[in-house]
C-alpha positions in Angstrom: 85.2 117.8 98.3 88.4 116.6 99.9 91.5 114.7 98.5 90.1 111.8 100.6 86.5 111.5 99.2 88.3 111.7 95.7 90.6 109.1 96.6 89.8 105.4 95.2 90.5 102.5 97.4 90.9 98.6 97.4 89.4 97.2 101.1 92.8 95.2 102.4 91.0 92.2 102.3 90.3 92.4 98.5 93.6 93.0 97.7 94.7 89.7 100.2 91.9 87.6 98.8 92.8 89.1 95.2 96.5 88.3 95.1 96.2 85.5 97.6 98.4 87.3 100.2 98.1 86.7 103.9 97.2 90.2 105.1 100.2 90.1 107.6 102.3 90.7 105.1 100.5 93.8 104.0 100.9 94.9 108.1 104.7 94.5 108.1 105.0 96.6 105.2 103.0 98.9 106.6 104.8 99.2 109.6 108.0 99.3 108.0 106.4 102.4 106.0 106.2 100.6 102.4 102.6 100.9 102.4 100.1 103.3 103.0 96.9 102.3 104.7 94.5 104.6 105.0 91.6 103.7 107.5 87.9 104.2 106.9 84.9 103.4 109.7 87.6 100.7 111.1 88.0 99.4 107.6 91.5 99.6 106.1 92.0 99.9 102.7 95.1 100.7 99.6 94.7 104.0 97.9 94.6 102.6 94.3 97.4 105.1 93.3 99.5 102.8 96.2 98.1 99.5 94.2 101.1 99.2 91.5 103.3 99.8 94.5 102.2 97.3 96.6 101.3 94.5 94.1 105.0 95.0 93.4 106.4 94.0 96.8 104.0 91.4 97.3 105.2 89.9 93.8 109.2 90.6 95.3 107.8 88.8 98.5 106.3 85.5 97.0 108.1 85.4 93.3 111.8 86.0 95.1 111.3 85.0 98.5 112.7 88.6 99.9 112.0 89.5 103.5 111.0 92.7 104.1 113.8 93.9 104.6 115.1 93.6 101.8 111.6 94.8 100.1 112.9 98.4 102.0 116.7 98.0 100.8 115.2 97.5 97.2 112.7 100.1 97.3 115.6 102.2 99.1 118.0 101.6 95.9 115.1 102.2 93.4 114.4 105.7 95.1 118.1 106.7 95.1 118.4 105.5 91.1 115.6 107.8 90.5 117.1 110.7 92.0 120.5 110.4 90.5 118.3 109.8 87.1 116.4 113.3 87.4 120.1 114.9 88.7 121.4 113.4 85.0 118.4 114.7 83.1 118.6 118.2 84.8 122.5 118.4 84.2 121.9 117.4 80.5 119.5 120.0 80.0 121.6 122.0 81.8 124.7 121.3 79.7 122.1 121.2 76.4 121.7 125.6 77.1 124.9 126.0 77.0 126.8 124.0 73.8 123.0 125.4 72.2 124.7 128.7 72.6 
């Protein structure tokens, strides 16, 4: 069995109806390459592992009014902060070794 027959997803058009999101906004963060859609018979759908994601910037999008643009400026930061954080943790452990010693 492939990663893709394991994979659960959301039709598009759930998630739109769902969360009451026009499904354009779904495309341009798509094209922008904030969401992964993966297509199915002509069908496109949300991998439900993506589904946190995505509810996220839809929530940034409506609740905030942020363009999305600044949905990929955000998500830019929030990637950067959680590289810097695993650097920290890494250097601690790191440092940990030797004052254990």
């Amino acid at each position: 069995m492939s990663q893709m027959e394991n994979m659960e997803l959301i039709p598009v058009e759930l998630f739109c109806s769902t969360t009451h999101v026009d499904a354009t906004l779904i495309d341009s963060l798509e094209e922008s390459g904030l969401v992964e859609i993966t297509v199915v018979e002509h069908r496109r759908y949300i991998a439900l592992d993506h589904l946190g994601r995505t509810e996220k910037m839809v929530r940034l999008h409506d609740d905030l009014g942020i363009n999305v643009a600044g949905i990929e400026a955000i998500e830019h930061l929030l990637d950067r902060l959680r590289t810097l954080q695993e650097e920290m943790q890494d250097l601690r452990n790191r440092l940990g070794r030797y004052e254990g010693s």
